[in-house]
N, CA, C and O atoms as a GROMACS GRO file, in nm:
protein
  464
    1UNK      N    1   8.911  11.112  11.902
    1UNK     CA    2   9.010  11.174  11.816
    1UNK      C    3   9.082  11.070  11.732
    1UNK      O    4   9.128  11.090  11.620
    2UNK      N    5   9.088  10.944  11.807
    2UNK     CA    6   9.196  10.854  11.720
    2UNK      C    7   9.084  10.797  11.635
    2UNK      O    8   9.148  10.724  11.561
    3UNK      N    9   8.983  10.788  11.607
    3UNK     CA   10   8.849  10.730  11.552
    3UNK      C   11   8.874  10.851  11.401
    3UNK      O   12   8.910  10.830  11.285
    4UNK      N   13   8.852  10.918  11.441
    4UNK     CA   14   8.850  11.068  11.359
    4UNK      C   15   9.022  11.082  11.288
    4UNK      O   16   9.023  11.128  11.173
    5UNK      N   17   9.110  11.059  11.325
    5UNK     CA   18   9.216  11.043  11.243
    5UNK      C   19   9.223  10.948  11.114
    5UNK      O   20   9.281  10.958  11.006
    6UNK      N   21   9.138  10.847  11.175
    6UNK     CA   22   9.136  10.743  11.060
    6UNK      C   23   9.065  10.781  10.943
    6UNK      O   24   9.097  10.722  10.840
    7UNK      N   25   8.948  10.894  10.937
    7UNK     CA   26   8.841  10.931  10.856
    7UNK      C   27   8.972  10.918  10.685
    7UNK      O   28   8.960  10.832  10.598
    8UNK      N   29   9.044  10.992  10.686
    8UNK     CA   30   9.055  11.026  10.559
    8UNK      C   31   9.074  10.847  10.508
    8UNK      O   32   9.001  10.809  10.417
    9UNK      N   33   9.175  10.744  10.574
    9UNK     CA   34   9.179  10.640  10.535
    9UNK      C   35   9.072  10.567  10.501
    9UNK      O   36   9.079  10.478  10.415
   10UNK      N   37   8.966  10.596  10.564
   10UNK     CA   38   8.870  10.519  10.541
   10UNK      C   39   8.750  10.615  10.420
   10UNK      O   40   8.646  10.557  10.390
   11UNK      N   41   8.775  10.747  10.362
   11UNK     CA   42   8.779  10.810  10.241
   11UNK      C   43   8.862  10.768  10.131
   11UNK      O   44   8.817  10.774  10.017
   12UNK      N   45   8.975  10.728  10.151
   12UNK     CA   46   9.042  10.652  10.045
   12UNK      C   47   9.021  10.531  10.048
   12UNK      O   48   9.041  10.492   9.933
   13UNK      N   49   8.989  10.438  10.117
   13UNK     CA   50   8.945  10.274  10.083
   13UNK      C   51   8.830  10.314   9.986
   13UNK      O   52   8.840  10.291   9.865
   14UNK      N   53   8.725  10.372  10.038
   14UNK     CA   54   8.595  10.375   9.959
   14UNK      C   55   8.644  10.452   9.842
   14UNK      O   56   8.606  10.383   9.748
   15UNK      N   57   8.698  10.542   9.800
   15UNK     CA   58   8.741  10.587   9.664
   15UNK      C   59   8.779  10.492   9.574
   15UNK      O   60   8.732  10.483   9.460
   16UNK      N   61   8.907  10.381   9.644
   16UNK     CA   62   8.945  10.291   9.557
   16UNK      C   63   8.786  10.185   9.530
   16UNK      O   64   8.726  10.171   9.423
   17UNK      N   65   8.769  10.154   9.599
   17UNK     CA   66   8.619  10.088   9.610
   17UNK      C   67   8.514  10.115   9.506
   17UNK      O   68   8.465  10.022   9.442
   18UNK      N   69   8.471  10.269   9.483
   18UNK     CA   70   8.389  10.312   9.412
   18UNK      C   71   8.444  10.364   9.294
   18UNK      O   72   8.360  10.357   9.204
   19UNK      N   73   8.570  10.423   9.248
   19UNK     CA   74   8.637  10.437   9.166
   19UNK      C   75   8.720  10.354   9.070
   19UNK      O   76   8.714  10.365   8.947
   20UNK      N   77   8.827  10.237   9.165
   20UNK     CA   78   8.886  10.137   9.136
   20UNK      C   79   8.794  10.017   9.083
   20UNK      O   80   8.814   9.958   8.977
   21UNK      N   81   8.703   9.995   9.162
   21UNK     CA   82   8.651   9.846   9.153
   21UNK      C   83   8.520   9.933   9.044
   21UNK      O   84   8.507   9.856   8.950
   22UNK      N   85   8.437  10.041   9.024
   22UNK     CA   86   8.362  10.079   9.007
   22UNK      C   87   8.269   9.987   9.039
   22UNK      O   88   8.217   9.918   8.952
   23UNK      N   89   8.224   9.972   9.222
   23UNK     CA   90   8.130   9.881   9.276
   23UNK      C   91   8.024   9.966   9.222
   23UNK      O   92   7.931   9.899   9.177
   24UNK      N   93   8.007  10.093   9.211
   24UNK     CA   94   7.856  10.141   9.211
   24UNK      C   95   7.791  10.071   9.059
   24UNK      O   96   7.672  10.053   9.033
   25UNK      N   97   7.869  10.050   9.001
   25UNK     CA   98   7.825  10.049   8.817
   25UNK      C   99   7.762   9.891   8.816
   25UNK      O  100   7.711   9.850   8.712
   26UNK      N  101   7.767   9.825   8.911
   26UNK     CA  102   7.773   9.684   8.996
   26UNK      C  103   7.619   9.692   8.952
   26UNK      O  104   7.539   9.773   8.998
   27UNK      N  105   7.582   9.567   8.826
   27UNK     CA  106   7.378   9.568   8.795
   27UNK      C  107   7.373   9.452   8.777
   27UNK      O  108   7.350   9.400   8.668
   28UNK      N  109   7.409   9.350   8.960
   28UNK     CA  110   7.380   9.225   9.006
   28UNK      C  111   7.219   9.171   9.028
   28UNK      O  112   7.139   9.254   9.070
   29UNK      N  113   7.184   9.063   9.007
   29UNK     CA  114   7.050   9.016   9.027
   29UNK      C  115   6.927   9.012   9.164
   29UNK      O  116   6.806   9.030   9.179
   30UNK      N  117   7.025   8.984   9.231
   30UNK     CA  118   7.013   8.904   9.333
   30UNK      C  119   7.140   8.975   9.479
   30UNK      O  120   7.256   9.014   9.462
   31UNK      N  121   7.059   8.970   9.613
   31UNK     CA  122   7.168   9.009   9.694
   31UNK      C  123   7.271   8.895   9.734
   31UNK      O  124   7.382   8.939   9.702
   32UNK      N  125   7.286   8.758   9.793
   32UNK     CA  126   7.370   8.708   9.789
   32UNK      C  127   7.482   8.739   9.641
   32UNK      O  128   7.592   8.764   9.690
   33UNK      N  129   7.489   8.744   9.544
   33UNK     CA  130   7.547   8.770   9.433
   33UNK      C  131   7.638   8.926   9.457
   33UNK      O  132   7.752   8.961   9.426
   34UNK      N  133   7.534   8.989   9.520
   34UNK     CA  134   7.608   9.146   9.525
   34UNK      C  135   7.657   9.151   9.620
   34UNK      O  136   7.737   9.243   9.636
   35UNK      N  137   7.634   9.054   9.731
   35UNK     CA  138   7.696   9.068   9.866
   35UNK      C  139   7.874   8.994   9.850
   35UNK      O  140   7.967   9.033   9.920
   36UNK      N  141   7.886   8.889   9.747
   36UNK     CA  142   8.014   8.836   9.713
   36UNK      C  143   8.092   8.897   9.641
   36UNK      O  144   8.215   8.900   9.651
   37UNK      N  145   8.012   8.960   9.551
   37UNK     CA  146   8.117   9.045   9.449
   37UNK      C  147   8.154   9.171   9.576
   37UNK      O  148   8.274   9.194   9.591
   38UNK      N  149   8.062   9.247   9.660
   38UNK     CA  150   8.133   9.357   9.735
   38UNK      C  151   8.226   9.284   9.776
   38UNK      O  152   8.340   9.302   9.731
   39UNK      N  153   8.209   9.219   9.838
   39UNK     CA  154   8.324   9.096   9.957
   39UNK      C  155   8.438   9.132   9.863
   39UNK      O  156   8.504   9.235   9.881
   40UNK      N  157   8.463   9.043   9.756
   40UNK     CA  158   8.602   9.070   9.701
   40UNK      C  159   8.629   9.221   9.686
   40UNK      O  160   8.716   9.281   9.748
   41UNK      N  161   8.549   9.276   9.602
   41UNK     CA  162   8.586   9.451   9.608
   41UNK      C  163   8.653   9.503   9.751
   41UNK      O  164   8.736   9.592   9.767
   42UNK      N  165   8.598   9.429   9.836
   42UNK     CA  166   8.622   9.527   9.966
   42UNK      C  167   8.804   9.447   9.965
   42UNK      O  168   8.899   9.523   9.976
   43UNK      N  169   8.824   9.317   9.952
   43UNK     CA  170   8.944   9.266   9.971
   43UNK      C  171   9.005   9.356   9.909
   43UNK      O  172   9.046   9.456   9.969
   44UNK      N  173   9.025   9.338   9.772
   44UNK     CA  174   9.080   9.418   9.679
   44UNK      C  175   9.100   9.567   9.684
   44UNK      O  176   9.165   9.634   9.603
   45UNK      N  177   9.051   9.600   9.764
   45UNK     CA  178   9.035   9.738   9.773
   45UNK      C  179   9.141   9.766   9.881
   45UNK      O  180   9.238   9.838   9.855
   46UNK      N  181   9.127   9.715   9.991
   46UNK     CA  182   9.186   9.715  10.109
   46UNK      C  183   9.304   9.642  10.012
   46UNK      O  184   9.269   9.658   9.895
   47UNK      N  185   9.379   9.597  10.016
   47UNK     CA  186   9.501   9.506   9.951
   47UNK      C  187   9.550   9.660   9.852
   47UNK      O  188   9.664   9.703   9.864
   48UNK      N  189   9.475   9.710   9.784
   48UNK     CA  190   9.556   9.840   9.703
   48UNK      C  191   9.587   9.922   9.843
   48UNK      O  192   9.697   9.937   9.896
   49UNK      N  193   9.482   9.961   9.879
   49UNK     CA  194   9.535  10.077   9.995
   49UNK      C  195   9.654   9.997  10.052
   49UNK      O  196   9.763  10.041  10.016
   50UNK      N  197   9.657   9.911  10.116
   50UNK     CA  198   9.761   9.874  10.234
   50UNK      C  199   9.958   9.875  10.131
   50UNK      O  200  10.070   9.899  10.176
   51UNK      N  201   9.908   9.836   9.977
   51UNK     CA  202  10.029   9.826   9.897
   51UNK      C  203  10.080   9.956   9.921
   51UNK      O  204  10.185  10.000   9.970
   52UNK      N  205   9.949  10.020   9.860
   52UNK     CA  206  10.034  10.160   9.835
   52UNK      C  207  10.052  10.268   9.982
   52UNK      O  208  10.094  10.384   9.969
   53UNK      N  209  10.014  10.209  10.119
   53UNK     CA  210  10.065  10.307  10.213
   53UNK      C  211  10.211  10.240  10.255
   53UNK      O  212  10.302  10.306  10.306
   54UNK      N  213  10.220  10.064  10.218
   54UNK     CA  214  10.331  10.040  10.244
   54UNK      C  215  10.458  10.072  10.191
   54UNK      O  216  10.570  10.065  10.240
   55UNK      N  217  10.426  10.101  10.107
   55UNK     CA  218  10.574  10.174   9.939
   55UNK      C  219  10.584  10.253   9.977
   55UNK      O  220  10.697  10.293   9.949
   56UNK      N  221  10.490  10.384  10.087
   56UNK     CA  222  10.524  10.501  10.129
   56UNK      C  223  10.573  10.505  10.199
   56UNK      O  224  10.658  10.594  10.209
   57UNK      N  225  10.550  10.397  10.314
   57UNK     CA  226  10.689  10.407  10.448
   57UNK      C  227  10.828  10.328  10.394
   57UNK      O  228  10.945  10.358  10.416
   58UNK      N  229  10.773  10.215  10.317
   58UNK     CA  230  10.912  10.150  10.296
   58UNK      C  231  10.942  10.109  10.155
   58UNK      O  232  10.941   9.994  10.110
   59UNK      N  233  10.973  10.231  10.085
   59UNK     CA  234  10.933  10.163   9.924
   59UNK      C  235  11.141  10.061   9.908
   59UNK      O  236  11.193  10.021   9.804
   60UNK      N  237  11.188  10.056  10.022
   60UNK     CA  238  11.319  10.000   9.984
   60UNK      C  239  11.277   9.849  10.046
   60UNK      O  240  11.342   9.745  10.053
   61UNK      N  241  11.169   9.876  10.080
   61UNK     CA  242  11.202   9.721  10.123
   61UNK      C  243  11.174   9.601  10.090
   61UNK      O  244  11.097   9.608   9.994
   62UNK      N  245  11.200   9.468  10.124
   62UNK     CA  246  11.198   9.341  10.047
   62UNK      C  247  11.020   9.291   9.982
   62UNK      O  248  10.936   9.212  10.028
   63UNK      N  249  11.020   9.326   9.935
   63UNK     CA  250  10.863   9.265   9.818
   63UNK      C  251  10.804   9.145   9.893
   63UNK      O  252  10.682   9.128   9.893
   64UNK      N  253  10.916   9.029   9.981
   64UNK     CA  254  10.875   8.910  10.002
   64UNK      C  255  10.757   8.955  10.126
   64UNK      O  256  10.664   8.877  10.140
   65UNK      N  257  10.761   9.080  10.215
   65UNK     CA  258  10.694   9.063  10.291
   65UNK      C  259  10.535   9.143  10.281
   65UNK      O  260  10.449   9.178  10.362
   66UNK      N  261  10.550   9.146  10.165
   66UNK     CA  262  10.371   9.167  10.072
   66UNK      C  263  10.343   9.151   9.968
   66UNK      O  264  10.243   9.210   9.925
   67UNK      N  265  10.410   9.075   9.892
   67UNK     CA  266  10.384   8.986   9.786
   67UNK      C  267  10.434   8.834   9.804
   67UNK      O  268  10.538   8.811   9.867
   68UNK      N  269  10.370   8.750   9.756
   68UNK     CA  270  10.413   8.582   9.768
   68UNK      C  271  10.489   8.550   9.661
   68UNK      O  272  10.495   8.617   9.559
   69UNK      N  273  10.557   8.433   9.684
   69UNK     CA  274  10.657   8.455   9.582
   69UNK      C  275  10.587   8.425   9.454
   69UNK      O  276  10.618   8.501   9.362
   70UNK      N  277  10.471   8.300   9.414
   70UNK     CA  278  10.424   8.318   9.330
   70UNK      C  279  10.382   8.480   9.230
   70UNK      O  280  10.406   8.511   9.113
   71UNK      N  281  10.314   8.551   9.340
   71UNK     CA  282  10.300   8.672   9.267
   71UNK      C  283  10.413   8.734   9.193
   71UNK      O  284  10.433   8.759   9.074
   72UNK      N  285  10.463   8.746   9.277
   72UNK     CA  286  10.642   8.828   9.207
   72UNK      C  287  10.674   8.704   9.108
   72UNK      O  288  10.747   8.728   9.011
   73UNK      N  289  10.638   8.611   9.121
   73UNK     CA  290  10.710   8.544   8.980
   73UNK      C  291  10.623   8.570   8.842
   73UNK      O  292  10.661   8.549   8.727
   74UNK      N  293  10.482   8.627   8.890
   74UNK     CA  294  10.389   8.639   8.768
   74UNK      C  295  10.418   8.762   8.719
   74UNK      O  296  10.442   8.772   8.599
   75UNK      N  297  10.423   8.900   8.818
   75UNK     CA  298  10.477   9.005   8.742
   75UNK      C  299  10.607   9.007   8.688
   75UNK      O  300  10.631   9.085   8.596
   76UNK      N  301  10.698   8.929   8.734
   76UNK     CA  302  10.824   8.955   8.620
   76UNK      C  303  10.818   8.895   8.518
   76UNK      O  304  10.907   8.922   8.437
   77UNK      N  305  10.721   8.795   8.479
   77UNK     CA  306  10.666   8.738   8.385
   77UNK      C  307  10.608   8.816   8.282
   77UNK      O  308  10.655   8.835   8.170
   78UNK      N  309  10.443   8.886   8.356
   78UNK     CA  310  10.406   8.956   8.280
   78UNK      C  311  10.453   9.101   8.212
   78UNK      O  312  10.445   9.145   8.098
   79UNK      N  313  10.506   9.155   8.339
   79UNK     CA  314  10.555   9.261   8.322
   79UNK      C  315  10.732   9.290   8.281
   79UNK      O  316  10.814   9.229   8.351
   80UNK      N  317  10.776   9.367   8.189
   80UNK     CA  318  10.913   9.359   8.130
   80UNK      C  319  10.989   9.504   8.192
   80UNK      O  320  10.964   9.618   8.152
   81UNK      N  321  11.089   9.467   8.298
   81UNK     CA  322  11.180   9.577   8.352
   81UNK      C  323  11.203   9.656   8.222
   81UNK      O  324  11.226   9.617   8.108
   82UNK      N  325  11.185   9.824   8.292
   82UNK     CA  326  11.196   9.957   8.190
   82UNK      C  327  11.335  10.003   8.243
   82UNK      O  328  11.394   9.954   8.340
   83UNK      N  329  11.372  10.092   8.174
   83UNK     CA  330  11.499  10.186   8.213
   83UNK      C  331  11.453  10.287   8.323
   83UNK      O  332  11.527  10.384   8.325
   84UNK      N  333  11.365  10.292   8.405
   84UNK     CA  334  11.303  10.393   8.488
   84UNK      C  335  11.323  10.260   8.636
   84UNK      O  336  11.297  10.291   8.752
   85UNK      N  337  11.345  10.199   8.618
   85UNK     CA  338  11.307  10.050   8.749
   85UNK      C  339  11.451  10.070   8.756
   85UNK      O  340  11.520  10.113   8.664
   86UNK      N  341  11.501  10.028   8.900
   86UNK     CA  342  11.663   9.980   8.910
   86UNK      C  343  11.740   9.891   8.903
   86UNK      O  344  11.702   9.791   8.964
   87UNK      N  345  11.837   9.881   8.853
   87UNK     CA  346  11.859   9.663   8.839
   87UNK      C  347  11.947   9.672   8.959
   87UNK      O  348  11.994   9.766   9.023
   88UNK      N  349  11.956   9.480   8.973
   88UNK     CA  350  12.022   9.475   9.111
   88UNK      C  351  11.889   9.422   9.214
   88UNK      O  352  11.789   9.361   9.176
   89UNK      N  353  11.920   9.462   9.346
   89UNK     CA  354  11.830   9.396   9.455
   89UNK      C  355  11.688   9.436   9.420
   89UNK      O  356  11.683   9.551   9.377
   90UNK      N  357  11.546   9.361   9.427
   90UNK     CA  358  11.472   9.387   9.383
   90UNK      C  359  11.401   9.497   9.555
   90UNK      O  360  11.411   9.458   9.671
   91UNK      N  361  11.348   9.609   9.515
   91UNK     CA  362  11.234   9.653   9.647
   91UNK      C  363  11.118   9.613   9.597
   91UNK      O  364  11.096   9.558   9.488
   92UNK      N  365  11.046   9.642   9.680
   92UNK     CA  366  10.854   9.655   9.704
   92UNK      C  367  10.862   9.743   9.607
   92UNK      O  368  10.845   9.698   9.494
   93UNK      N  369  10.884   9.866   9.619
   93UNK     CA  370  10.880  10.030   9.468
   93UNK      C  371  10.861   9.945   9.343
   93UNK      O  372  10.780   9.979   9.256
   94UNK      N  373  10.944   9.823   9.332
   94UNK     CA  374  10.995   9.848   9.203
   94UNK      C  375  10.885   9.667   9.134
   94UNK      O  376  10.875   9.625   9.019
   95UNK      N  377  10.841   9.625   9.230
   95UNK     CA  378  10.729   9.530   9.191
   95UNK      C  379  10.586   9.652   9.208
   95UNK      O  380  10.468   9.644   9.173
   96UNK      N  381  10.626   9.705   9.244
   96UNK     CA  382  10.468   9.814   9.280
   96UNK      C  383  10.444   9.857   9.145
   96UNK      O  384  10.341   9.840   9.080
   97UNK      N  385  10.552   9.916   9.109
   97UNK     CA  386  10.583   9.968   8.996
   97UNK      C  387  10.511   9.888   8.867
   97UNK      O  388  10.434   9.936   8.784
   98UNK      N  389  10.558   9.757   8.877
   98UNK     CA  390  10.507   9.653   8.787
   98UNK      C  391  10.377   9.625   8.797
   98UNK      O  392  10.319   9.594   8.693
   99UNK      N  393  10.294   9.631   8.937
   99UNK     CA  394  10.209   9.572   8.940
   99UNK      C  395  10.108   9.718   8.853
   99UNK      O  396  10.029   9.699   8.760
  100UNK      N  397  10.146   9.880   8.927
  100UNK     CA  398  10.044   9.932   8.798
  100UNK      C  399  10.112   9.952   8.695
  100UNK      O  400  10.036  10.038   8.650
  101UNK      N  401  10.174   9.947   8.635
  101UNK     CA  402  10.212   9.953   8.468
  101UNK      C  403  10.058   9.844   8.429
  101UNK      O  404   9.990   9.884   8.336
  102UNK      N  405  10.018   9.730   8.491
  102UNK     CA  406   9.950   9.613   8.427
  102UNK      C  407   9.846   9.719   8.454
  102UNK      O  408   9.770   9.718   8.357
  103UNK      N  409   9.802   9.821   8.553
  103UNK     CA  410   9.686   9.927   8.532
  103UNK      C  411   9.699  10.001   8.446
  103UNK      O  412   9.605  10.080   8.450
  104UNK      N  413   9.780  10.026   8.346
  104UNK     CA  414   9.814  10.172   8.271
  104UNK      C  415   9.914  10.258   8.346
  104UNK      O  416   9.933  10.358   8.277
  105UNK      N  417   9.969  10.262   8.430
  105UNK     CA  418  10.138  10.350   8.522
  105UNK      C  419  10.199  10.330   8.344
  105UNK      O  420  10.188  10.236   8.265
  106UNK      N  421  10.241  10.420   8.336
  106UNK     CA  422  10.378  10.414   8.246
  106UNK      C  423  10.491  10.433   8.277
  106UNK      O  424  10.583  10.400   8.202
  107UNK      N  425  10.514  10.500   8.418
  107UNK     CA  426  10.613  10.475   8.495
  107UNK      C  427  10.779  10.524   8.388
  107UNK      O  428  10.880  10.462   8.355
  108UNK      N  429  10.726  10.669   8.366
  108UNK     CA  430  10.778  10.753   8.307
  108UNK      C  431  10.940  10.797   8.421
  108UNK      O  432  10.961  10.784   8.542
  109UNK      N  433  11.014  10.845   8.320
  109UNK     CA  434  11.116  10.934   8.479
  109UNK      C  435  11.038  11.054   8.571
  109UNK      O  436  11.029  11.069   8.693
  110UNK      N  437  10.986  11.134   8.451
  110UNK     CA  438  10.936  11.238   8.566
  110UNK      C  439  10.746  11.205   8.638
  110UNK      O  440  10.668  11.279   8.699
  111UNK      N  441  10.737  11.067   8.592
  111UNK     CA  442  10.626  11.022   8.689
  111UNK      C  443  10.646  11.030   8.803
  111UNK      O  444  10.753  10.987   8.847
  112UNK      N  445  10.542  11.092   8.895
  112UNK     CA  446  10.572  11.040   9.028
  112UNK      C  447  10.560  10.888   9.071
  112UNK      O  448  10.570  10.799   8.987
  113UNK      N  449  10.533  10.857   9.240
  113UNK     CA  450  10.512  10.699   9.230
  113UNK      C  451  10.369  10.686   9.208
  113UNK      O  452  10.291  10.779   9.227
  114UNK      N  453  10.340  10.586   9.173
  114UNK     CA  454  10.196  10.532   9.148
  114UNK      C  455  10.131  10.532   9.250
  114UNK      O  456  10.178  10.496   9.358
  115UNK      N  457  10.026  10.568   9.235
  115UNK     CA  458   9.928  10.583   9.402
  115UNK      C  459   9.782  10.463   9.439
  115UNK      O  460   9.776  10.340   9.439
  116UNK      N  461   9.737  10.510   9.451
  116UNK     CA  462   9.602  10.375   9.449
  116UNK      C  463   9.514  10.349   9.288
  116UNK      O  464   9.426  10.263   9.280
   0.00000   0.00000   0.00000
């Protein structure tokens, strides 16, 4: 049963996987070559899921403990606080926020939060 609870999570890794990364569209030469590029896909993939289930339990909480500080210094860089973000203490929500706007989020008022 606890094997079987996990199913849908492990339906959404592979969505982001085959959707996100579009591994299937993947027209590598060689298998070592396709076996590295999955490798990162699978990182990357797993790293979206885990962001975005963490913003769901704790979207108030401190960014430092899933982003490095380098990172957070590149999105406030790249990315320019909207009137929809809150000023003041920074959360996880509100770098999440930043990190998909750089996907296309427009991160509208009546947007919901950004998902995978």
């Amino acid at each position: 049963m606890q094997w079987y609870a996990l199913r849908w999570k492990i339906e959404v890794f592979h969505k982001i996987l085959k959707s996100g990364c579009l591994a299937e569209q993947v027209r590598l030469r060689t298998a070592p070559r396709l076996i590295n590029l999955l490798t990162v896909f699978c990182i990357l993939s797993w790293r979206i899921f885990w962001l975005t289930m963490t913003n769901r339990i704790a979207p108030e909480a401190d960014p430092d403990g899933v982003f490095t500080n380098l990172e957070l210094r590149v999105l406030d860089r790249l990315v320019n606080n909207n009137s929809t973000v809150h000023r003041g203490r920074r959360k996880l929500s509100h770098y999440l926020i930043k990190l998909a706007r750089l996907g296309g989020y427009r991160a509208r008022n009546g947007d919901p939060p950004p998902g995978n």
